[in-house]
N, C-alpha and C positions, 0 to 999 in steps of 0.2 A: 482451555488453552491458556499457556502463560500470559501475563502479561495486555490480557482483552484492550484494555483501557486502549493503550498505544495503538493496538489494530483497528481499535474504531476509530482515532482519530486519525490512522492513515487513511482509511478506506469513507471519512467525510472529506478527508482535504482531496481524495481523487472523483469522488462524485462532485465535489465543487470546481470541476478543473484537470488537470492531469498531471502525474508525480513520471518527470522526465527520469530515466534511472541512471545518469550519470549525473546528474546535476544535483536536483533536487533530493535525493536519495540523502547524498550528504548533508545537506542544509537541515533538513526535516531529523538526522543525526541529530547535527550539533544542536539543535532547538530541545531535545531532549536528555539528550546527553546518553547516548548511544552513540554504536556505532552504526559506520552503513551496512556491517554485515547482518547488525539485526534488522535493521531494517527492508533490506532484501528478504531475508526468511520470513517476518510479518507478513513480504508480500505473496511472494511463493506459499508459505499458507493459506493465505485466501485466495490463491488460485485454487489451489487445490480443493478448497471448499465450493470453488466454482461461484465465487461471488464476483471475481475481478479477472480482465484478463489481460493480456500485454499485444498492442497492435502496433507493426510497421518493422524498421529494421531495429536491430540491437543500438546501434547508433541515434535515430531519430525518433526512435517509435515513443509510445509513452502507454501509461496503465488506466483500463476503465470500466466502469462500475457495470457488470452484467446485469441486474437487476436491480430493480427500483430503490426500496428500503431495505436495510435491515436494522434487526435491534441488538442492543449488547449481547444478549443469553444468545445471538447465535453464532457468537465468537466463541 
């Protein structure tokens, strides 16, 4: 996967807490100097890997860690 690095530190700052996806999406952008669209795809990948998933409505809901640990190599 492109990019590992950023995916792990999205998916420790949602195990630490929750990444709201209208709010914090952006913020966690500009912190890296990204946009939010990558940062949405970061997420939707690791949905897709079944490691993260998104609960509640599009409006209020927010993103969270399905499983315990993971390490870098399994981004």
């Amino acid at each position: 996967m492109r990019r590992t690095w950023l995916c792990f530190i999205i998916y420790e700052i949602i195990k630490s807490g929750t990444i709201n996806d209208q709010v914090n999406v952006l913020n966690i952008a500009t912190l890296f100097g990204v946009s939010g669209k990558t940062i949405r795809r970061d997420l939707y990948v690791m949905r897709d890997m079944n490691l993260i998933h998104y609960v509640g409505s599009d409006k209020t809901g927010h993103w969270e860690v399905k499983h315990g640990k993971i390490h870098m190599h399994q981004l």
